[in-house]
N, C-alpha and C positions, 0 to 999 in steps of 0.2 A: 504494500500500500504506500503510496507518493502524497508527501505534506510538505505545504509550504511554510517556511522559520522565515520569520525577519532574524537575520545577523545582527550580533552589537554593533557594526561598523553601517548599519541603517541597509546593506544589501537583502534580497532574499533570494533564501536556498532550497532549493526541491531537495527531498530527505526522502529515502526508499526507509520506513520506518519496519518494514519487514524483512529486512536483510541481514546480513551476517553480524552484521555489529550495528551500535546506535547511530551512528555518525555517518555512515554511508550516504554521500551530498552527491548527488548525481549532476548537477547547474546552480551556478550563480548565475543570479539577473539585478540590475538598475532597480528596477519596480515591481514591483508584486501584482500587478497585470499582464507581464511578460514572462514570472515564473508560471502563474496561472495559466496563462495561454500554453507556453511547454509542456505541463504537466498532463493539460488535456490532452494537447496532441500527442503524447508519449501513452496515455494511456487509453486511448481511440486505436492506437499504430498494434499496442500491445495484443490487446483482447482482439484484435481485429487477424491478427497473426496467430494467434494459438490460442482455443478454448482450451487446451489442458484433458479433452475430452476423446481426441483421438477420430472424431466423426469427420468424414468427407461431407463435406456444402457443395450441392448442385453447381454447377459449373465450374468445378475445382479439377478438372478433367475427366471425371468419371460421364457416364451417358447415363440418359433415363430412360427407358422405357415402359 
């Protein structure tokens, strides 16, 4: 799971709060609009790439019949 920290230094940082260790900072951004904006897109890219579930999605090259 990806959260947004404001830094002491006023940045903010997308944090994979489900990873190996706490601090795992995956980006620095200027503004907390632009980490937001990242975090979506990273996690739209993510789920979009892998359910975890192993199923083929229709037009993934298999045919229907």
């Amino acid at each position: 799971m990806l959260e947004v920290v404001q830094q002491p230094d006023g940045r903010y940082a997308v944090r994979d709060i489900g990873g190996r260790s706490l601090d795992d900072v995956l980006a620095v951004f200027d503004t907390q609009r632009e980490a937001d904006e990242w975090m979506l897109s990273r996690t739209l890219t993510d789920e979009g790439a892998d359910t975890g579930l192993g199923i083929m999605k229709p037009g993934a090259g298999e045919r229907i019949t």
